[in-house]
Residue, then its C-alpha position, 0 to 999 in steps of 0.5 A: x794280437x798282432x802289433x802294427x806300427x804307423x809308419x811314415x817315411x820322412x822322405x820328401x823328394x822333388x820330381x819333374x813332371x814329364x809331360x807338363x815340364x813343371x816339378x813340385x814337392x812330393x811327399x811320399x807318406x806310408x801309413x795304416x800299416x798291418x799285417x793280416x791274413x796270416x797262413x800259418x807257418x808261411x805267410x802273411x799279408x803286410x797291410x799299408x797306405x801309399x800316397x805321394x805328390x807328382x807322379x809321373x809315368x810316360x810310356x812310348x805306347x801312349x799316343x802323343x806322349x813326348x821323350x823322356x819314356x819313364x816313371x817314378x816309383x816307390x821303392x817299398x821294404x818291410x823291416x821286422x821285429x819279433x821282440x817287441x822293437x828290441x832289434x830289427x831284421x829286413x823281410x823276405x817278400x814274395x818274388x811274385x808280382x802277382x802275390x802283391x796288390x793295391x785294393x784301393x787305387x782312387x782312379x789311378x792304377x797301379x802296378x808293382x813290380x817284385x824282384x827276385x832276391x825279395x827285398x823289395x817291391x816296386x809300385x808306380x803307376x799302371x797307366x801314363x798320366x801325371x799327378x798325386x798317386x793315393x792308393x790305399x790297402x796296398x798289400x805286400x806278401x812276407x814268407x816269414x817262414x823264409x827269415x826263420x820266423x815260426x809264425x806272428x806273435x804279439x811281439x811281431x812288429x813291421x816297419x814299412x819304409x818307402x823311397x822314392x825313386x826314377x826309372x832310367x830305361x835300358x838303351x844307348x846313351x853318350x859318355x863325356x863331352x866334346x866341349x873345347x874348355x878344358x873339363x877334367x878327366x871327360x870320357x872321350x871315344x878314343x882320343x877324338x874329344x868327343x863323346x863316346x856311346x854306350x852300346x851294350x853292357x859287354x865289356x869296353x876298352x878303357x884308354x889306348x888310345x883307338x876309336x870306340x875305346x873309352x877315352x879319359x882326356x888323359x886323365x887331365x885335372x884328375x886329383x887322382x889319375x885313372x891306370x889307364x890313358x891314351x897310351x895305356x888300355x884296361x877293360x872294364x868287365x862285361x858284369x860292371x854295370x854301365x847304364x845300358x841296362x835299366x835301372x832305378x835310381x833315388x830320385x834325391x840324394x839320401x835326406x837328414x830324416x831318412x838317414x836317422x830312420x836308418x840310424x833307428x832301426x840298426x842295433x845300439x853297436x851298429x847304429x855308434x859306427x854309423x852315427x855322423x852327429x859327433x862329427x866335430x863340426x857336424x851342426x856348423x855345416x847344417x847337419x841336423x840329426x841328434x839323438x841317441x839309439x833308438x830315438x835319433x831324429x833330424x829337425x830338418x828332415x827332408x835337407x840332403x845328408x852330408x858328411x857320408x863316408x864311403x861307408x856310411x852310404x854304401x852300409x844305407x843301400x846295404x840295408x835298403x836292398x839296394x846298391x851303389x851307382x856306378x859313374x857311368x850310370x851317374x851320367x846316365x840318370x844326367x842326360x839320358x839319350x839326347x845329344x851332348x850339350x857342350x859343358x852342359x850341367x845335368x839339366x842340360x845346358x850352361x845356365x846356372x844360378x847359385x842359390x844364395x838365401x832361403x824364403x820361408x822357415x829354413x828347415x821347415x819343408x817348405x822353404x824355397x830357395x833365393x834368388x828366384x830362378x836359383x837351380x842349385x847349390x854351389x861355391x858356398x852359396x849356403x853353407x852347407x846343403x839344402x832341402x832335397x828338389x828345393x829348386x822344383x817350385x810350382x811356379x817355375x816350370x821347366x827342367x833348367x829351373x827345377x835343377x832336374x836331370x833329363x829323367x827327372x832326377x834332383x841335384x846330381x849337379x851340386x848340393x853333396x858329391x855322388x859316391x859312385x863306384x869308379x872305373x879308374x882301377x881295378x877295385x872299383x872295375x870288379x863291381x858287378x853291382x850284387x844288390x844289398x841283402x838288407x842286413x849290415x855285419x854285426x861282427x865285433x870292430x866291424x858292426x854297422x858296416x855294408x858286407x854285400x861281396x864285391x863292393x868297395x870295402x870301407x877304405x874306399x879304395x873302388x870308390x870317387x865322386x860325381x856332380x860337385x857339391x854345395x862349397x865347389x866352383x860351378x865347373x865341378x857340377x858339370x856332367x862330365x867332369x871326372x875332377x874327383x872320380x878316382x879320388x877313394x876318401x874314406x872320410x866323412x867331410x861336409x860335403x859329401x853325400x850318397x844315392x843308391x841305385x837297383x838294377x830292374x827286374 
């Protein structure tokens, strides 16, 4: 007999709507899950349920349809057992979209979109629209035969786990900001001060000081200063990814319960480097993960997860089939292709309210964020960070009050740091951004961490940070600000968080 196990991923993510300019809470579940239809030696079909809240797809072929022209996705992956539970490995599915299907879409159709490497699958809507997404049967082809595995037993088990995510389209967008108030390290198209368009992802001419080069305002305010500057050039290779070319980003940044699902599934020795629960101050700063292997769980699930090192968040998009974000692409996903906003935020203009209390049950799912009208979490408003999309409430109903970027994005200003992949030096310069292949190193005194080529390696060194957090002046949180995007620390601090990104097929 077959052993399934019911799945549901703890995410809990906040999406804009598009095309009515209001965000409500999604709640992504995976459920029902089985496998069946096995060809032996081969194949077999991974039987689930997919349904979450505030969907979205805007496609410029629809008529009447209004900028930004994207969607959110499910990014769903298989992990599987052949030992009853003891140990878990990540499934190779089909690079075949056709090979994968809904059979029960409730009116909405749906579309998935496999990728090559078979680590995953994406499912989205098929057509434009807006609203709850419910598709049940949904079937994904694992060639089991691919990951050694000789057939299913009854010892075989699959976990299907789902995130969801925001499709950014390929196309020109602007670097930096061309505001007079001194904003830190700000990209610049030379030394003009004002924004520099990302044409291409051919290679670019970072500082020298010439028109169309990539300027860093000299690298002013920097904690730690780019190698290049007006009177110094680098290039920043052709194969760095640059946010022309298309791209799926989490739509929040990594939750408390989606981190301890990870934390689950890894071996006892992996899951001990991986573990932020011991850190000396980890509950004073609204961690709440506890636990030990296999049975680790947090009680707020859906609050952002803070106190990620470089290695903890680049070891979860390692397992996720997935990757880091560069700092380009981090500001890309902020504001898309419109005209810069002078000291704009990610949600495209200067207003700001600081979140500074909680209505309803802290930590419940459901709480909301005091005063009304707050979109985001900085300068220690709450002491540390709150629920992922809390801003996004059915009764406050545009992009500012939602603290959601052009593409409806949650929280890349304020809340935790981004870990992004920087251009400031030739570590972070040599990312290529390789994908994940779902499995972290097992090696003695290195267990646990990502081992995907090409990365910034666990000293960090390649690595900085984006968008400000929840103990930061407001300046930090604005778009442009480069404040800390050399800075490699390899630590895990209070305020430091993680999202992950996938190129598109």
């Amino acid at each position: 007999m077959i052993k399934t196990e019911r799945v549901f991923s703890r995410l809990v993510a906040l999406a804009l709507s598009l095309f009515i300019l209001s965000a409500r809470a999604n709640d992504l579940t995976v459920k029902h899950v089985a496998l069946q239809n096995e060809i032996a030696g081969s194949h077999v079909a991974v039987k689930l349920d997919v349904s979450w809240d505030n969907s979205w797809r805007n496609d410029l072929a629809g008529a009447g349809q209004a900028a930004p022209f994207n969607y959110d996705a499910a990014w769903l992956f298989v992990k599987f057992s052949t030992d009853g539970g003891a140990t878990w490995q990540h499934a190779t599915l089909s690079a075949s979209s056709a090979d994968h299907s809904v059979g029960n879409d409730h009116g909405v159709p749906a579309a998935m979109q496999a990728v090559s490497d078979g680590k995953g699958v994406f499912l989205f809507r098929a057509q434009n629209g807006s609203g709850a997404n419910d598709w049940d049967e949904v079937r994904l082809q694992w060639n089991y035969s691919g990951d050694g595995v000789t057939g299913i037993t009854s010892t075989t088990i699959v976990n299907v786990i789902g995130l969801e995510m925001v499709y950014i389209p390929g196309g020109s967008f602007f670097v930096g900001d061309q505001s007079p108030a001194p904003i830190n390290g700000q990209f610049e198209d030379g030394v003009s001060g004002n924004p520099l368009e990302i044409t291409s992802e051919g290679a670019l001419t970072l500082g020298g000081g010439s028109a169309g080069s990539l300027g860093n305002n000299n690298a002013q305010g920097m904690a730690h200063a780019d190698d290049f500057k007006d009177s110094v050039s680098k290039t920043l290779p052709a194969a760095f990814p640059k946010g022309h070319a298309a791209f799926y980003v989490m739509k929040q940044e990594i939750t408390q319960g989606q981190y301890a699902d990870f934390l689950n599934l890894l071996t006892s020795a992996q899951a001990a480097r991986r573990n932020i629960s011991g850190e000396a101050t980890y509950q004073s700063f609204r961690g709440s993960i506890s636990g030990t292997h296999p049975l680790f769980a947090a009680t707020a699930n859906e609050r952002a997860c803070n106190f990620l090192s470089w290695s903890d968040g680049a070891a979860y998009a390692d397992w996720t089939g997935l990757r880091p974000m560069t700092e380009l692409e981090f500001e890309k996903a902020c504001r898309g292709n419109p005209a810069v906003v002078k000291g704009e935020y990610a949600w495209a203009n200067t207003t700001i309210t600081q979140q500074t209390g909680h209505s309803g049950i802290d930590g419940s799912g459901a709480e909301t964020a005091t005063p009304v009208g707050a979109n985001a979490n900085f300068d220690s408003g709450i002491n540390g960070p709150v629920r992922a999309g809390i801003y996004a409430a059915a009764s406050l109903g545009d992009r500012v009050q939602a603290g959601a970027s052009y593409f409806g994005v949650m929280e890349l200003s304020g809340n935790v740091w981004e870990h992004v992949v920087t251009l400031a030096n030739t570590s972070g310069r040599n990312f290529t951004g390789a994908h994940g292949d779902g499995e972290l190193s097992s090696t003695s005194g290195s267990e646990g961490n990502a081992n995907t080529a090409g990365w910034p390696s666990a000293n960090a060194l390649g690595s900085g940070f984006r968008g400000g957090a929840w103990r930061d002046k407001a300046d930090l949180l604005r778009v442009a600000d480069r404040a800390c995007a050399a800075t490699p620390d390899a630590q895990r601090v209070n305020h430091y968080g993680f999202r992950c990104v996938r190129t598109a097929p």
